[in-house]
Every structure is written in structure tokens, then in C-alpha cells.
N, C-alpha and C positions, 0 to 999 in steps of 0.2 A: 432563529434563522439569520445567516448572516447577510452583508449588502453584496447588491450586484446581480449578474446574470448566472444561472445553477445551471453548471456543468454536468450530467449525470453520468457516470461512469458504472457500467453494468456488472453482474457478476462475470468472472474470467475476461476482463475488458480492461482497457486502460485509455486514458487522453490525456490531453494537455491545456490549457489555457492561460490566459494574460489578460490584461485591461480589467481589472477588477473584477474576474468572474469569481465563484464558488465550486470547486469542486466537491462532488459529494457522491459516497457511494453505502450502500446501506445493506445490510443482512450481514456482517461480520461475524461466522463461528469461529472454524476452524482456519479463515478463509485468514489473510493479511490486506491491512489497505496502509498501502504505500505512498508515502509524498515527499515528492521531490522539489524542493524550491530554488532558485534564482532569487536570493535577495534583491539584487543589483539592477535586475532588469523584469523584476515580478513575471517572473513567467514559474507556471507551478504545473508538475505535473500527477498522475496518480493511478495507479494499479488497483484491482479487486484480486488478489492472487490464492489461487485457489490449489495449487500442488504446489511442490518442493521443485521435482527436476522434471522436466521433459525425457528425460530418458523412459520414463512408463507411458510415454504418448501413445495412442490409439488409433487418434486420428490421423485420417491422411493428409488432408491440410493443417498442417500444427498451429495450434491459436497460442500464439505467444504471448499475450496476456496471462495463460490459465497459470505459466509455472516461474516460480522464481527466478530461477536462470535465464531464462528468457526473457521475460517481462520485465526486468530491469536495463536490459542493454536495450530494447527498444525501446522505451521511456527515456533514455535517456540521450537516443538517436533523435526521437522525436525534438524534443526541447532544443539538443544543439542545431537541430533545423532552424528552429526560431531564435537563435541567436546564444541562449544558455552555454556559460562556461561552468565544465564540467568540476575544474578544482574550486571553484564558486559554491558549487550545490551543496546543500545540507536534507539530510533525510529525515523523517517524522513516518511512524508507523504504528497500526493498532490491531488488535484481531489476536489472531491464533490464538485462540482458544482452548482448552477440552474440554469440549459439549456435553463429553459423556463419559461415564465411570464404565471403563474396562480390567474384566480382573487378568491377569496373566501380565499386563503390560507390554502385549506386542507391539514392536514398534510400527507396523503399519497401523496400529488406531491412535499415536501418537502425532497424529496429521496435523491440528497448530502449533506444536513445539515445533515439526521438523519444519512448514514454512518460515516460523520465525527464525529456526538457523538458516535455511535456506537464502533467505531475502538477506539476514547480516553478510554470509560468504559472498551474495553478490556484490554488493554494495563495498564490502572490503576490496574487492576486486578492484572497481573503479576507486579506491580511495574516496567516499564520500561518507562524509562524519554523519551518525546516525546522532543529533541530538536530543531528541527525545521518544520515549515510546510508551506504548499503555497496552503489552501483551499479557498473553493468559488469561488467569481466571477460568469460570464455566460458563461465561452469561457474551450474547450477541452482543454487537455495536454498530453504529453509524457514525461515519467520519464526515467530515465536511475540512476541506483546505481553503482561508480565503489569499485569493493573489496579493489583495491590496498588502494585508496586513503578514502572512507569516505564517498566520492562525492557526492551527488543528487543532479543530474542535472534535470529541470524542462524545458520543450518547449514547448512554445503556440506561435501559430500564430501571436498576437496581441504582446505578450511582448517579443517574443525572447527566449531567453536563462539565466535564471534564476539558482544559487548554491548553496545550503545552506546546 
């Protein structure tokens, strides 16, 4: 665990923090967890993103957290609230997974691949360099960002303890 006050950020949720907190969000399948940092001014932010586009939304109050397209520009809303310059930020990401073996390959059970494109198209969008990531695989994760440091740290069962 790292230092500081732990931010928790829930599934289909996102926040922000600064002053040396930890963000951390946990159950990573199919799902992407997104981090946005402000070297400059350690402000980090972080997404639990759980669909590709909003356009499949259901809901009548749209949770802009739950889909890529969304949950990036507000994240990213958020942060320049707090001062964050957007050509500043740098991206870190982990998750999307495939949890599970589908025979045929339909693309709607292809739901970690398509967040992981999802979340790069947004992100391309605003220009913001994705420098590292730890997607795929078949197995969960728990991410943790700390502000002080940069840090994303990445936990799966199988591999441990992962930094990038």
C-alpha cells in the first residue's frame, strides 16, 4: 500500500485528488482503470470505465463515468477545475481484459478489447500521451495512482505487483 490518504474510486465512477493522496480502484475485468496525471502540479485523476460508448446507454440519467467517451472529458473537466493543463497530462491505464473464452468471437463479448480502444480514441482526442499500460490478459486487477509520486501501481493475483 502506498503513502497518503486512499481515494476510492468505485466501479463506473471516477475522482480526482492532489496533496499526496492514493487513488485506487479495484475489481478490474473487462472494466479499464484510467489515470490521468499532472506531473507539474500532482493533481491525478482516475476512471473505473466499464463500457466503450454511451451510445448503448439505458439509463435516463447518463453516469458518465460508466463509458469511455464520456468519462474522459469529464475527468478531464474535473482536473482543469483544479488547475490541470491538459497538454501537461499523461495517461496510464490497466484492465480490459477477456475474462472469458467465447467461441464465435462476437464482438459484443469482446468488451476489454473494445474499452481499451475506446479509452485510446478518447484520449487521442484530447491529445494526451498514453505512456504506459498493462491491458489484456484473462485475470482481474487493482490499480492504485499515488499523486506524490506518478506511480501506477497494478495488482493481480497471478503477477503480483506491477509499476509503470
Amino acid at each position: 500500500m502506498m503513502e497518503g490518504t486512499l481515494v476510492k474510486v468505485g466501479m463506473a465512477d471516477l475522482n480526482i485528488a492532489h496533496d499526496g493522496s492514493v487513488l485506487k480502484t479495484t475489481g478490474l475485468g473487462s472494466c479499464v482503470g484510467l489515470a490521468l496525471y499532472d506531473p507539474q502540479l500532482r493533481i491525478g485523476g482516475m476512471a473505473h470505465i466499464m463500457l466503450p460508448s454511451s451510445d448503448i446507454a439505458r439509463e435516463g440519467q447518463l453516469n458518465l463515468a460508466k463509458y469511455a467517451d464520456t468519462a474522459v472529458p469529464e475527468l478531464l473537466q474535473r482536473m482543469k477545475s483544479k488547475g490541470a493543463i491538459t497538454a501537461r497530462l499523461i495517461a496510464k491505464m490497466a484492465g480490459g481484459a477477456q475474462m472469458f473464452a467465447f467461441m464465435g468471437g462476437s464482438d459484443t463479448m469482446r468488451i476489454g478489447p473494445r474499452n481499451v480502444e475506446a479509452t485510446k480514441l478518447a484520449l487521442a482526442h484530447y491529445s494526451i500521451p498514453l505512456v504506459s499500460e498493462d491491458t489484456g490478459g484473462s485475470y482481474g486487477r487493482t490499480v492504485e495512482l499515488s499523486i506524490q509520486t506518478g506511480i501506477f501501481s497494478i495488482r493481480s493475483v497471478q503477477f503480483g505487483v506491477k509499476e509503470i
